[in-house]
C-alpha positions in Angstrom: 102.8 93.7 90.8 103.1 95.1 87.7 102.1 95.2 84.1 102.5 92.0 82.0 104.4 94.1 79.7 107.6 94.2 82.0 108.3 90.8 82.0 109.3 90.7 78.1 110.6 94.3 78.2 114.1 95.3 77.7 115.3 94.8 80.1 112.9 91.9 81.0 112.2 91.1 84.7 113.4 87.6 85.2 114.9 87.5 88.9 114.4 89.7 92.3 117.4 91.7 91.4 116.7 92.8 87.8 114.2 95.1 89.7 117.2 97.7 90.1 117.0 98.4 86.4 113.1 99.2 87.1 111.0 102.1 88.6 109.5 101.2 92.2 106.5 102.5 93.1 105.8 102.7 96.3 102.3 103.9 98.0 103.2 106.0 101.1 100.5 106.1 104.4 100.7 109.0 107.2 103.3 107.1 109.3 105.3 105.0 106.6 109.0 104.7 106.6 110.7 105.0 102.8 111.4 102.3 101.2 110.1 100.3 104.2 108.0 97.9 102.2 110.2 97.5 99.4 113.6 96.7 102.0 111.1 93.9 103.8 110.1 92.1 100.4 114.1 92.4 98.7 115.3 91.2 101.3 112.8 88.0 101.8 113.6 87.6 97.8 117.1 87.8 98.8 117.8 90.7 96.2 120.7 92.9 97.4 122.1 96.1 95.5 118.8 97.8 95.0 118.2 101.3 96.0 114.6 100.5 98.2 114.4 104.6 98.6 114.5 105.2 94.5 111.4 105.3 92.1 107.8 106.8 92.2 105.8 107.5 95.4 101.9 108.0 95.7 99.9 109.0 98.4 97.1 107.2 96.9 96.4 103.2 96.4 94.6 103.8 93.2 97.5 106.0 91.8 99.7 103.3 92.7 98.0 100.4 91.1 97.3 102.8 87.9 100.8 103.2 87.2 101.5 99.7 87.7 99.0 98.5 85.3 100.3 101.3 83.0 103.9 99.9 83.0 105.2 102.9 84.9 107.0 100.6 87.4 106.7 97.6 90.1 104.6 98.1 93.0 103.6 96.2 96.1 100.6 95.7 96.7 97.5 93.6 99.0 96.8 91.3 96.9 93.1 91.9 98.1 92.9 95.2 96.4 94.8 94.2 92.8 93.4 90.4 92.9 90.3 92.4 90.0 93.4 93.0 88.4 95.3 90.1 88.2 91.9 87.9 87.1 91.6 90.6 84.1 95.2 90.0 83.2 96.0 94.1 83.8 98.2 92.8 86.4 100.6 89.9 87.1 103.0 88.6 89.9 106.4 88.3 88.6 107.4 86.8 91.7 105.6 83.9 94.0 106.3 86.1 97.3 104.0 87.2 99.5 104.9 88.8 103.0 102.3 89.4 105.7 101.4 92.6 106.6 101.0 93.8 110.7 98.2 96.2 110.0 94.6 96.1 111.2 91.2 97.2 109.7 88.5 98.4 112.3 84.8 99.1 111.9 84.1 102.0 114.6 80.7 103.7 115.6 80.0 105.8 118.3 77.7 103.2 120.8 75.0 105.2 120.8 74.3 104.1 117.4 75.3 100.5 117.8 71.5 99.7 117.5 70.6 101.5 114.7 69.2 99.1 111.7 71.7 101.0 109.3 74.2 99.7 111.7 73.4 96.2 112.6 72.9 95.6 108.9 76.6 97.1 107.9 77.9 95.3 110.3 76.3 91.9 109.2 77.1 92.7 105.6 80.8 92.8 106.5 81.0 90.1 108.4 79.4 88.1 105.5 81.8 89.4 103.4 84.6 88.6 105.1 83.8 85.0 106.2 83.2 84.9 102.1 87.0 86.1 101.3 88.6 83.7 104.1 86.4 80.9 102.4 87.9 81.9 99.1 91.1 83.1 100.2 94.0 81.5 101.9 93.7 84.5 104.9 95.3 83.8 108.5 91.7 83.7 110.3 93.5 83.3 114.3 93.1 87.6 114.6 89.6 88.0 113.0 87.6 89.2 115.9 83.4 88.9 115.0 82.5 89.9 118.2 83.2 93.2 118.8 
């Protein structure tokens, strides 16, 4: 992702590989590897000769997506958190190249407040909200467990 801007810049990003004359931003978590993300999607675009390790890192999403949308760099991103963006035209896709991602997102409560109103109704908010995105969205729905 990155800001509309880029792609008519000097020097315009036109191919996978014209990303080594541009900043990468990359968005660390407690466990990542450097330059993980950014090796996984150059080599799916088949890019070679770009320094994965090189560019901006943030240990915060939002920093991330800023600096993106302020033409700081490219970032990669779930498209679920930047799609605001890309509708408002802040952001674009230079690339049609999406990778999936092995991660998981859990809702956890300690049981003795499984019960609770304030619970139940969370819970049956965020199921409505994610059977809305897969609706929406084309999202891999074989993992999604609604049971538990």
């Amino acid at each position: 992702m990155c800001s509309p801007a880029l792609l008519t810049g000097k020097p315009a990003i036109m191919t996978p590989a014209d990303l080594k004359k541009h900043t990468l931003l990359h968005v660390t978590g407690p466990n990542s590897d450097r330059g993980a993300d950014w090796r996984n999607w150059l080599q799916a675009a088949g890019a070679e000769d770009v320094d994965v390790e090189r560019g901006l890192y943030f240990d915060d999403t939002t920093i991330g997506v800023l600096s993106a949308i302020g033409g700081q760099g490219v970032s990669l991103a779930r498209r679920a958190i930047v799609e605001d963006d890309i509708a408002k035209g802040d952001l674009i896709m230079p690339f049609d190249l999406d990778l999936p991602v092995e991660f998981s997102w859990y809702v956890v409560s300690p049981e003795t407040s499984l019960q609770r109103s304030s619970v139940l109704a969370f819970k049956q908010w965020l199921l409505t909200e994610a059977r809305q995105a897969i609706k929406t969205r084309d999202i891999e729905t074989s993992q999604i467990n609604y049971e538990s």
